[in-house]
N, C-alpha and C positions, 0 to 999 in steps of 0.2 A: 335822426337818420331817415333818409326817404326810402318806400317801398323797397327800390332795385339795392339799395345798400345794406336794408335788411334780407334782400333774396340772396343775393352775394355772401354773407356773412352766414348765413341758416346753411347755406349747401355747402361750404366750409367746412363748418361744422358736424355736420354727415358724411364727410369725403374723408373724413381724421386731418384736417385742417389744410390739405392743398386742393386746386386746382388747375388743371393745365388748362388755363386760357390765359392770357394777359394782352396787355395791346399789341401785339403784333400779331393776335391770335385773327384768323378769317371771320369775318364777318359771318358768314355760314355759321362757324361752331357757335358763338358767340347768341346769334337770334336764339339758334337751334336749345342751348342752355337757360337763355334768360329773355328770352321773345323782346328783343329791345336791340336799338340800331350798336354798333362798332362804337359810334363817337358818344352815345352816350354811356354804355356800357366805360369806356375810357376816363370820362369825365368820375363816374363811379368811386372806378379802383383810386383815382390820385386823387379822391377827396377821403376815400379810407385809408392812402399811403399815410397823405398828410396828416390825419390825424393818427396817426402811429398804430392802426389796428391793423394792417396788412403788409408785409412785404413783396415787391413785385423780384418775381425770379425770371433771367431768361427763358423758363419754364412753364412758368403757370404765375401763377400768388398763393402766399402763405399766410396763415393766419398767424400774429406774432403774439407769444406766450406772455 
């Protein structure tokens, strides 16, 4: 797992396992959470969808049990 994938999954983990950012979330929130661009932050979540450790909700993502 690279840096941003473990920053994503650590704050998860603190938040009791969501939060509301996901891709369609602004750019704004997104730096403002993980000081990192929209598309990479995107690249991120659908390499943690894909390997099964997140689910993306219209809401945020979820850390899956």
């Amino acid at each position: 797992m690279d840096d941003l994938s473990e920053k994503v999954m650590d704050l998860l983990a603190k938040k009791g396992g969501f939060l509301p950012l996901n891709d369609k979330s602004s750019p704004e929130a997104i730096f403002s959470a993980f000081r990192t661009s929209k598309g990479t932050f995107k690249k991120t979540i659908g390499g943690l969808y894909k390997q099964g450790k997140i689910t993306i909700e219209k809401d945020g993502i979820r850390i899956v049990d």
